[in-house]
BATOR-164704 format. One record per residue: residue number from 1; residue in three letters; x, y, z of N, C-alpha, C in turn. Coordinates in nm, 4 decimals, always signed. Layout:
BATOR-164704
{NUM "ALA" {X Y Z} {X Y Z} {X Y Z}}
...
END
This chain:
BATOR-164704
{1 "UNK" {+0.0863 -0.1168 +0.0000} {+0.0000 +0.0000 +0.0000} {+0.0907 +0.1229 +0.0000}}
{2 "UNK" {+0.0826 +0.1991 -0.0968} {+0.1591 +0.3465 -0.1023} {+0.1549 +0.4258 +0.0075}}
{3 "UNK" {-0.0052 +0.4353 +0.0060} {-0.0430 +0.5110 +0.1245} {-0.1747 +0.5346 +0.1755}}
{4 "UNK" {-0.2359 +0.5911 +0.2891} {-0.3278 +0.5656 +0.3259} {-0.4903 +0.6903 +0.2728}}
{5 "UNK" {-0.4685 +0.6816 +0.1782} {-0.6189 +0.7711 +0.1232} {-0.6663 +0.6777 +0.0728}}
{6 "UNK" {-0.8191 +0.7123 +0.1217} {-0.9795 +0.5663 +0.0436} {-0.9025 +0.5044 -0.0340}}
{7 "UNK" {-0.8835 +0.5516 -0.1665} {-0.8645 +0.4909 -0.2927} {-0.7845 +0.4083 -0.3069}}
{8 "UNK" {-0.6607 +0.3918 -0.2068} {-0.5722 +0.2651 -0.1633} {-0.5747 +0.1644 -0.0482}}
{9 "UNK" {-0.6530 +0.2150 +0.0134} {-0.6691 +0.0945 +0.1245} {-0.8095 +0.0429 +0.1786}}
{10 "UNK" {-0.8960 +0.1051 +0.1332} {-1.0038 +0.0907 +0.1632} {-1.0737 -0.1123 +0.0768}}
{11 "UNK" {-0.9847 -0.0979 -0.0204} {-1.0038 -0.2187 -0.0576} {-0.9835 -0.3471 +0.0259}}
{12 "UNK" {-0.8996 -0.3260 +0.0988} {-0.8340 -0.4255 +0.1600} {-1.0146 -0.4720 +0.2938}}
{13 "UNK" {-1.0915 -0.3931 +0.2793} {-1.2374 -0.4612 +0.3813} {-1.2751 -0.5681 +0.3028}}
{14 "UNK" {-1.2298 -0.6022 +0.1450} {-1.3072 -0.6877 +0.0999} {-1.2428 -0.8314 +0.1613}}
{15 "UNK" {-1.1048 -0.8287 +0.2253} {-1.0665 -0.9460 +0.2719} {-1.0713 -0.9999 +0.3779}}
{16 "UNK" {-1.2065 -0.9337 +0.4278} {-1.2246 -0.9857 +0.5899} {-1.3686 -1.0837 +0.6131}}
{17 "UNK" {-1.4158 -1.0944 +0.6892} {-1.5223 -1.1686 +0.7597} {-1.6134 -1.1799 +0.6371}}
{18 "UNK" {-1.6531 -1.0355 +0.6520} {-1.7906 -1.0531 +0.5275} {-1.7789 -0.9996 +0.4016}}
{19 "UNK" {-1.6096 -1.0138 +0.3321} {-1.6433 -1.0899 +0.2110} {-1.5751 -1.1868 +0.1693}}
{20 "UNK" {-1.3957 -1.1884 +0.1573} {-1.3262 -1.3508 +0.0909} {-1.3163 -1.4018 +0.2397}}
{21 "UNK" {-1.3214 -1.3269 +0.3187} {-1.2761 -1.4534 +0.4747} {-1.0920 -1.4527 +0.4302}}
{22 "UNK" {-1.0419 -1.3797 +0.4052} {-0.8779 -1.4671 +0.3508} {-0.8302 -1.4878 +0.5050}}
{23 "UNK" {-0.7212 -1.5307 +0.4497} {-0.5967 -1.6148 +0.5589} {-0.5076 -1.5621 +0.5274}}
{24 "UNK" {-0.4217 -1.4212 +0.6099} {-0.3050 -1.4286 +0.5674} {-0.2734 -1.3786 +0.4690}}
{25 "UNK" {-0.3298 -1.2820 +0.4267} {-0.2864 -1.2042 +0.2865} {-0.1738 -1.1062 +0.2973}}
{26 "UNK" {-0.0833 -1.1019 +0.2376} {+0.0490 -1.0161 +0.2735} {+0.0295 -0.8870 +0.1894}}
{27 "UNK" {+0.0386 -0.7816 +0.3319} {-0.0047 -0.6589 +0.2681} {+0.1479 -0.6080 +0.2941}}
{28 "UNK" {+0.2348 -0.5309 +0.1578} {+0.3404 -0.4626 +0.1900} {+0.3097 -0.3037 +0.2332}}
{29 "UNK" {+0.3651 -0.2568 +0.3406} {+0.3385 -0.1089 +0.3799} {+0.4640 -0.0559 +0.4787}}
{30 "UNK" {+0.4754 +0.0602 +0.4330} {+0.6005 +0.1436 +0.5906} {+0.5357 +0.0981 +0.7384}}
{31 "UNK" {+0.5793 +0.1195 +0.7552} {+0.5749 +0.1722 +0.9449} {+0.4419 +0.2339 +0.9723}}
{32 "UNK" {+0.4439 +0.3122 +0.9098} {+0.3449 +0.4510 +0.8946} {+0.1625 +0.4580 +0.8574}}
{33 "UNK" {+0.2096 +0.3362 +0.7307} {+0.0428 +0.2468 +0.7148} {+0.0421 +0.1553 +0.7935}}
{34 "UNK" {+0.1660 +0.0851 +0.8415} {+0.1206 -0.0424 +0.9141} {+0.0364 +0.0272 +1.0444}}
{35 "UNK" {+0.1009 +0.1238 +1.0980} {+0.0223 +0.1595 +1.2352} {-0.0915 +0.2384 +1.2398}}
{36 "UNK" {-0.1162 +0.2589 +1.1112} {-0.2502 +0.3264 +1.0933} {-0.3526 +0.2286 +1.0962}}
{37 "UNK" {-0.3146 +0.1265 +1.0184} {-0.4229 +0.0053 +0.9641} {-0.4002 -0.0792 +1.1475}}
{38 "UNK" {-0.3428 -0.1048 +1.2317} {-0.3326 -0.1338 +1.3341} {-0.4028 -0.0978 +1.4269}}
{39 "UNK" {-0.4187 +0.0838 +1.3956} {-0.4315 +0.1539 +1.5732} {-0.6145 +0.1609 +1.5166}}
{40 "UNK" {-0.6520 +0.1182 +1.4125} {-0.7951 +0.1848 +1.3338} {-0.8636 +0.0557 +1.3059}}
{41 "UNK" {-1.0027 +0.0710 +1.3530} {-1.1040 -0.0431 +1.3357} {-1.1768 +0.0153 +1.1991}}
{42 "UNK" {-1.2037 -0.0530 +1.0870} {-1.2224 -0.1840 +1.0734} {-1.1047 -0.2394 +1.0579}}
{43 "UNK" {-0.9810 -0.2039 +1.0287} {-0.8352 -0.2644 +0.9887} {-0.7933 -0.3332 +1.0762}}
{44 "UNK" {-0.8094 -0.3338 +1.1740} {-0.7261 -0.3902 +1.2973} {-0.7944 -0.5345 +1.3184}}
{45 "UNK" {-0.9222 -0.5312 +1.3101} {-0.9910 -0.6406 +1.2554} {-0.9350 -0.7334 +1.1705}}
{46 "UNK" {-0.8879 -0.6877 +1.1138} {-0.8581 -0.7978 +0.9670} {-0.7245 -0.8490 +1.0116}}
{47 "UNK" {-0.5892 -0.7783 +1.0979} {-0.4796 -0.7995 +1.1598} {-0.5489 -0.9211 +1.2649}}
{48 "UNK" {-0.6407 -0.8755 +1.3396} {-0.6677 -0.9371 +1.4726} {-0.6939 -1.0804 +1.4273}}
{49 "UNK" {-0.7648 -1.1039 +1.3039} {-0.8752 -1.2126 +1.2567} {-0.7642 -1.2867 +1.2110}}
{50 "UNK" {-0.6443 -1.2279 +1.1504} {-0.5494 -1.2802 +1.0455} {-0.6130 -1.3111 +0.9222}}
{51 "UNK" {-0.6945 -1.2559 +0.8130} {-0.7159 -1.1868 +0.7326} {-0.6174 -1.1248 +0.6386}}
{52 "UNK" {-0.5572 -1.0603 +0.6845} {-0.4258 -0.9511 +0.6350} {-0.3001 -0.9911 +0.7181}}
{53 "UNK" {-0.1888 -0.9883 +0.6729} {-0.0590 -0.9987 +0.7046} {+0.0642 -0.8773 +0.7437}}
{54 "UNK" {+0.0869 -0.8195 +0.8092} {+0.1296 -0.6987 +0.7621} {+0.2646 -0.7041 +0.7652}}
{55 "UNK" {+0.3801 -0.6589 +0.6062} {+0.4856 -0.7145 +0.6283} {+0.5724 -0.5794 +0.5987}}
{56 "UNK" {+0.6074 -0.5135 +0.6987} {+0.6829 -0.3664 +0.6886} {+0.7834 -0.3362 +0.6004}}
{57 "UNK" {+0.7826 -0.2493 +0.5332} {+0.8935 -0.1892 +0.4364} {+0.9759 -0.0554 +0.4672}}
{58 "UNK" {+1.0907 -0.0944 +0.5057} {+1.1874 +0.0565 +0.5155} {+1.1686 +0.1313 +0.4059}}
{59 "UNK" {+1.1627 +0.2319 +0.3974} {+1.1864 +0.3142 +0.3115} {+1.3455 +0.3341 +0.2496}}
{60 "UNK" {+1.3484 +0.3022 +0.0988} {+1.4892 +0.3251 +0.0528} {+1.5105 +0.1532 +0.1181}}
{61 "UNK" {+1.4863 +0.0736 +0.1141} {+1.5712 -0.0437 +0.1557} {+1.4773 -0.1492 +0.0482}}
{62 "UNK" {+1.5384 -0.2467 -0.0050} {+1.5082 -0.3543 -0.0983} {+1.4319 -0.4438 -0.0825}}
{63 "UNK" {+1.3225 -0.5271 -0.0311} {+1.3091 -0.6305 +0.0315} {+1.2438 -0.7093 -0.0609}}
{64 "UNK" {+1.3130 -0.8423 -0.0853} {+1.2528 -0.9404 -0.1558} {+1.1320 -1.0086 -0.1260}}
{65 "UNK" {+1.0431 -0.9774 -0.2616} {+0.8615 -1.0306 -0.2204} {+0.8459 -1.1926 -0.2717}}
{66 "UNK" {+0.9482 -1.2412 -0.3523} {+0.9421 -1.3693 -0.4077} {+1.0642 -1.3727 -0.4735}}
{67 "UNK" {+1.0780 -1.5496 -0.5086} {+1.2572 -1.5948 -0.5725} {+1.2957 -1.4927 -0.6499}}
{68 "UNK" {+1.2002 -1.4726 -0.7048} {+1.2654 -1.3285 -0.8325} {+1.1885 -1.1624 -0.8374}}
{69 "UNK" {+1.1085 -1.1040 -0.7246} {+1.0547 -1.0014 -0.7457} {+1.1517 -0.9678 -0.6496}}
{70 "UNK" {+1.1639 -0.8286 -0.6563} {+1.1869 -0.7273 -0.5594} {+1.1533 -0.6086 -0.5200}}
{71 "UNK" {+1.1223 -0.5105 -0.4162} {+1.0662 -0.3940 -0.4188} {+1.1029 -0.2888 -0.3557}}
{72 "UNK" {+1.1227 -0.1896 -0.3765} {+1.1658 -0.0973 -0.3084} {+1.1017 +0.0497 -0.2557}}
{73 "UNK" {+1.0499 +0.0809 -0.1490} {+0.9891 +0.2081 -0.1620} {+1.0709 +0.3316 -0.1814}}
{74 "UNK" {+1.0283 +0.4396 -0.2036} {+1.0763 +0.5785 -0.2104} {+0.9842 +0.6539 -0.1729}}
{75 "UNK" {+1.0404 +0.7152 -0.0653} {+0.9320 +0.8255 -0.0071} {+0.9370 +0.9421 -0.1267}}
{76 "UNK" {+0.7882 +1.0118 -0.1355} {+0.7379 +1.0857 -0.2301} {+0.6375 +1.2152 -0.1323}}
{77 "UNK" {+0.6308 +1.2656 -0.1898} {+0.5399 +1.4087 -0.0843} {+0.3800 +1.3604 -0.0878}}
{78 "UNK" {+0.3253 +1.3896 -0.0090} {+0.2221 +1.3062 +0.0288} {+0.0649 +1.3897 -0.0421}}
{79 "UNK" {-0.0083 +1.3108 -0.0877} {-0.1219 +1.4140 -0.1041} {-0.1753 +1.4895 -0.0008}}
{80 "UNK" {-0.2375 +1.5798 -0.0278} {-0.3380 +1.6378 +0.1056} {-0.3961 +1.5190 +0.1685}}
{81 "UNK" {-0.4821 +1.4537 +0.1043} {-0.5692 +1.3797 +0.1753} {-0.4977 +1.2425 +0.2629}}
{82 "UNK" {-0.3857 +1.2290 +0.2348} {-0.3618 +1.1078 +0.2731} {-0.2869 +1.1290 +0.4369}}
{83 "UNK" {-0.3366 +0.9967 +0.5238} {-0.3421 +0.9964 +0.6576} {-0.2089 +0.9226 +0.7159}}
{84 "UNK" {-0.1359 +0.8854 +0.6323} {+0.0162 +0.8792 +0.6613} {+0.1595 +0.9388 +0.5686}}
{85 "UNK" {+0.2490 +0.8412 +0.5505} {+0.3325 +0.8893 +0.4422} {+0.2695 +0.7972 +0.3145}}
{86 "UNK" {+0.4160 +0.8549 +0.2238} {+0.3535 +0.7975 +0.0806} {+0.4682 +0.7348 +0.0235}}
{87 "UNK" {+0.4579 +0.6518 -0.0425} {+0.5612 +0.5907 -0.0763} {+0.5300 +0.5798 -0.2487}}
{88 "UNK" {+0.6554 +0.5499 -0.3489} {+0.6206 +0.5238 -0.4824} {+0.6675 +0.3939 -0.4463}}
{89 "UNK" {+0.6984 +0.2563 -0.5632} {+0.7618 +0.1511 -0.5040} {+0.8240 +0.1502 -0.6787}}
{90 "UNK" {+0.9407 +0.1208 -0.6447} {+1.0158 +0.0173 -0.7680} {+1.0453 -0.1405 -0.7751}}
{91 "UNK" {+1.0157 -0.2195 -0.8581} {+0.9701 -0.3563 -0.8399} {+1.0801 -0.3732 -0.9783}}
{92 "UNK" {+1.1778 -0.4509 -0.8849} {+1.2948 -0.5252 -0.9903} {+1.2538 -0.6842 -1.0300}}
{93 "UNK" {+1.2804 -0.7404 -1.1700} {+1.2377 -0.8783 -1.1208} {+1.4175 -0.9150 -1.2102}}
{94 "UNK" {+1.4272 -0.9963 -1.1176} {+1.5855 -1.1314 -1.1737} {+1.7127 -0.9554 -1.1420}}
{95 "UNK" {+1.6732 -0.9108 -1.0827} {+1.7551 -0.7971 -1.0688} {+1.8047 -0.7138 -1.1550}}
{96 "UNK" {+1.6989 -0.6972 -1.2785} {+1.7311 -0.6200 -1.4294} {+1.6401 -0.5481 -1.4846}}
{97 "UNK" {+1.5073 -0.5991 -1.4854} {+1.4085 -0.5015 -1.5300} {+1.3165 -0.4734 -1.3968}}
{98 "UNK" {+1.2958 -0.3308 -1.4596} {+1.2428 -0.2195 -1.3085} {+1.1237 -0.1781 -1.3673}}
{99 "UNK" {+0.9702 -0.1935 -1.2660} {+0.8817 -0.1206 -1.3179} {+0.8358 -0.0289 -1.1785}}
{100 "UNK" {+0.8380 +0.1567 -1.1943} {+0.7944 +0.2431 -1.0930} {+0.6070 +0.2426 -1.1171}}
{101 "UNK" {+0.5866 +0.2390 -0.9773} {+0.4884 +0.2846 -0.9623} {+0.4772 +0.4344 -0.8568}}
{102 "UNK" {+0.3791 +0.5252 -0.9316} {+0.3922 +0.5870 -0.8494} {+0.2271 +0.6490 -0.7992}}
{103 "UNK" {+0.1951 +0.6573 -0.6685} {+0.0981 +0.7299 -0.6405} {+0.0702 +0.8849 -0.7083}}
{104 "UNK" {-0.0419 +0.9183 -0.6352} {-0.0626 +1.0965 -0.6991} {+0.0062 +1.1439 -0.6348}}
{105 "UNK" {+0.0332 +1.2532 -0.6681} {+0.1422 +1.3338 -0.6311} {+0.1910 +1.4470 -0.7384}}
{106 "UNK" {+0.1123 +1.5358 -0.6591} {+0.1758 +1.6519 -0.7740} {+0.2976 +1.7480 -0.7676}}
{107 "UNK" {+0.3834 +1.7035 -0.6631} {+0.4468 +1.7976 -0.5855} {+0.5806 +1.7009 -0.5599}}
{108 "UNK" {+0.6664 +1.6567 -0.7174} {+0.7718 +1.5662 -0.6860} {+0.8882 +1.6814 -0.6159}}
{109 "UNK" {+0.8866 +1.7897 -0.6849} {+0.9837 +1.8587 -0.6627} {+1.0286 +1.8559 -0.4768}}
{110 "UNK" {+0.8965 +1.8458 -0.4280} {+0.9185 +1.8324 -0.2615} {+0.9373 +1.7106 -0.2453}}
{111 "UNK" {+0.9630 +1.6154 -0.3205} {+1.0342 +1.4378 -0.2921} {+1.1927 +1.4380 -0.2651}}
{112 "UNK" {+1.2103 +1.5694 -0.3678} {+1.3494 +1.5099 -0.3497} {+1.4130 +1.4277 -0.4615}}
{113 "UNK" {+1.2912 +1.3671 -0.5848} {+1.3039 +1.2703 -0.6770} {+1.3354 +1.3463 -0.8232}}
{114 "UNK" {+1.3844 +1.3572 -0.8808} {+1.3641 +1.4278 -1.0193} {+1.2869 +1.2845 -1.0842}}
{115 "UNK" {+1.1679 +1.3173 -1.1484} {+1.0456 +1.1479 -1.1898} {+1.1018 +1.1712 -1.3209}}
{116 "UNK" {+1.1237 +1.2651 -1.3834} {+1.1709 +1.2083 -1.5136} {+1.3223 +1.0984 -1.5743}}
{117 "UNK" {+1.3967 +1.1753 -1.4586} {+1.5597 +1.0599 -1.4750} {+1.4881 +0.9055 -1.4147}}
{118 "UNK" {+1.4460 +0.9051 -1.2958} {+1.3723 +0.7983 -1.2184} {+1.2808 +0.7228 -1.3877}}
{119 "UNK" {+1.2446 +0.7951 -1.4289} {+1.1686 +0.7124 -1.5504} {+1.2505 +0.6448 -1.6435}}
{120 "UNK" {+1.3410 +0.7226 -1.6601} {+1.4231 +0.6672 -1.7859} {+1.4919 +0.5189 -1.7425}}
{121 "UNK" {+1.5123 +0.4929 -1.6049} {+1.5796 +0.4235 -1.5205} {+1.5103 +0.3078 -1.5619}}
{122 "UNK" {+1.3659 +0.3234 -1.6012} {+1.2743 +0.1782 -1.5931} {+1.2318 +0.1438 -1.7348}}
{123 "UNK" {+1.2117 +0.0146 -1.6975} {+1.1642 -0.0347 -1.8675} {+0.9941 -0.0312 -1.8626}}
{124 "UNK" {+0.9274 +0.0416 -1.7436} {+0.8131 +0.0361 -1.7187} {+0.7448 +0.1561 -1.6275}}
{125 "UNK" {+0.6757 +0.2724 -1.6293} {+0.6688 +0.3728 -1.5322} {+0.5043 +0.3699 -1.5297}}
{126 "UNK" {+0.4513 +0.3584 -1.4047} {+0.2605 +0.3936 -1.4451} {+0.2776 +0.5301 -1.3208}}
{127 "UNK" {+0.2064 +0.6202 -1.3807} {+0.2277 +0.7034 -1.3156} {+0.0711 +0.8086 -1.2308}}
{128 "UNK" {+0.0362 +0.7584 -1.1393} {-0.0945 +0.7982 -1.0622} {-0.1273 +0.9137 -1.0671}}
{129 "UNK" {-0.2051 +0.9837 -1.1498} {-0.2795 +1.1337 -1.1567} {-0.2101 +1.2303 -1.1951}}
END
């Protein structure tokens, strides 16, 4: 999860009690969503039920999601609306091709990121609003 406005996390109610019932679904998030979705009912629910998994991501640090994916967040300036930080993520697979995703964000210049070199970097860029 990038970050915490409706439009990204609000999905995650469909994996509880009353609708898939899941087991264990591995949600990647900072610190920042994890303790939001923690300290906040209905979310904490889905932690409590084990439903959702929550598996923390440093920011700027690599962490392998499977034999050959990898992901990385980058903190990005946050929308107004959103109730923690924000993250874009870069997803390496076999350690060669890179696809960015990035949330909305109209305001890279306050990231810190120049998004256009960051683009050229990837063989893949989707870029949110």
């Amino acid at each position: 999860i990038t970050h915490c406005s409706a439009g990204h996390f609000i999905g995650l109610l469909q994996l509880g009690k009353d609708g898939l019932d899941a087991l264990e679904v591995p949600v990647y998030c900072t610190f920042s969503v994890a303790s939001f979705l923690e300290e906040n009912l209905p979310f904490s629910q889905l932690i409590r039920r084990r439903n959702i998994k929550i598996i923390n991501l440093a920011i700027g640090s690599v962490c392998k999601i499977s034999s050959n994916i990898c992901v990385e967040p980058l903190k990005v300036a946050a929308p107004k609306e959103s109730l923690t930080d924000t993250v874009s993520f870069v997803f390496s697979v076999n350690s060669s091709k890179k696809l960015l995703y990035c949330p909305s964000s109209s305001r890279w210049e306050d990231s810190g990121i120049e998004i256009r070199a960051l683009c050229n970097e990837m063989e893949c860029a989707i870029l949110d609003g």
